[in-house]
N, C-alpha and C positions, 0 to 999 in steps of 0.2 A: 504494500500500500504506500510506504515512505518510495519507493522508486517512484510509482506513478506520479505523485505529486509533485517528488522532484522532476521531472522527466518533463509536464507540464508547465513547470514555471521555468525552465531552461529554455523551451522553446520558444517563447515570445522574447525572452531578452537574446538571443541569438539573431533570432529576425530584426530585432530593432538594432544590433551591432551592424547587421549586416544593410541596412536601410541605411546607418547613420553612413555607411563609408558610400554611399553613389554618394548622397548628402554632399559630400566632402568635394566631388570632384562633379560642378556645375556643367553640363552640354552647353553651357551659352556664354557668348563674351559679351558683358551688357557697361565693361569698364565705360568711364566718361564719365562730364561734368554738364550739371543742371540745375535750373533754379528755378524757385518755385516762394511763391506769397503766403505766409500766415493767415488767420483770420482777422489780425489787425492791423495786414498789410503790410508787416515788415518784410524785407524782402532777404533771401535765406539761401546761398552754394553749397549745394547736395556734389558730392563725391563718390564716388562708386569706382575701387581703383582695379585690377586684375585679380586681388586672393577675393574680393568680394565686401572689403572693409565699407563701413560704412561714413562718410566724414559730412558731417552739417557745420557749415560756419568755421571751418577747419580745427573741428572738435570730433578727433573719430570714436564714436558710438561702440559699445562694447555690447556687440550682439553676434547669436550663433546662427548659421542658418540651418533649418528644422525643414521647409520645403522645396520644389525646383519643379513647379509644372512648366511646361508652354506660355502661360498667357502671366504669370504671376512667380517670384520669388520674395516666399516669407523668411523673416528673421526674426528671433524673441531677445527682445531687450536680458541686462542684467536685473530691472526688477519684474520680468517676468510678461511683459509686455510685445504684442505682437506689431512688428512692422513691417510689412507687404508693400514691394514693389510690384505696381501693375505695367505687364510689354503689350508691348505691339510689335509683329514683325521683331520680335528680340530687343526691340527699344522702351524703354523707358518710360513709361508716358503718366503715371500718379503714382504718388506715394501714401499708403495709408496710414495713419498714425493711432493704435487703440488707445495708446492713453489718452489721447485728445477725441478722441473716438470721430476724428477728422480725412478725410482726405485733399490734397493739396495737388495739384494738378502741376506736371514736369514741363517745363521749357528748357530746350540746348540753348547751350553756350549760342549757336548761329540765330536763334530768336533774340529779337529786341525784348529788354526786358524793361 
């Protein structure tokens, strides 16, 4: 009986080691810089450098990344907080914030800001 239970909780944390490691190694290069307005309009240089780092106002954000769909890469803050970059075409295009439970819409660097 002690096997099977060990046997069953082995198995999900194996699957989620093995989850964490694609995790690890992103199919998309979404590096580059972009900016994007608050809710009270101050205006704010989002960073997104090649390992994935996250840099706001050249203060880089201490976050892991947890997903890697197609249309969206999420990241959970250090207090536990979800922040979701939404793509297009592999580009960049909102960034969702849950603590502010906001999203903020990406312009490049080539947009007038």
């Amino acid at each position: 009986m002690i096997r099977i239970i060990r046997k069953f909780i082995t198995l999900p944390l194996s699957y989620l080691k093995n989850k964490k490691n694609k995790l690890e190694e992103p199919q998309k290069n979404i590096s580059g810089d972009w900016y994007f307005s608050d809710q009270h309009g101050q205006k704010h240089h989002l960073v997104i450098n090649n390992k994935l780092n996250i840099i706001i106002d050249q203060n880089k954000l201490d976050t892991k990344l947890i997903e890697n769909h197609s249309n969206s890469i999420v990241f959970i803050d250090k207090y536990g907080y979800i922040l979701q970059i939404n793509l297009y075409k592999n580009q960049p295009t909102s960034i969702y914030d849950e603590a502010e439970n906001i999203s903020y819409d990406l312009l490049n660097s080539a947009d007038k800001f």
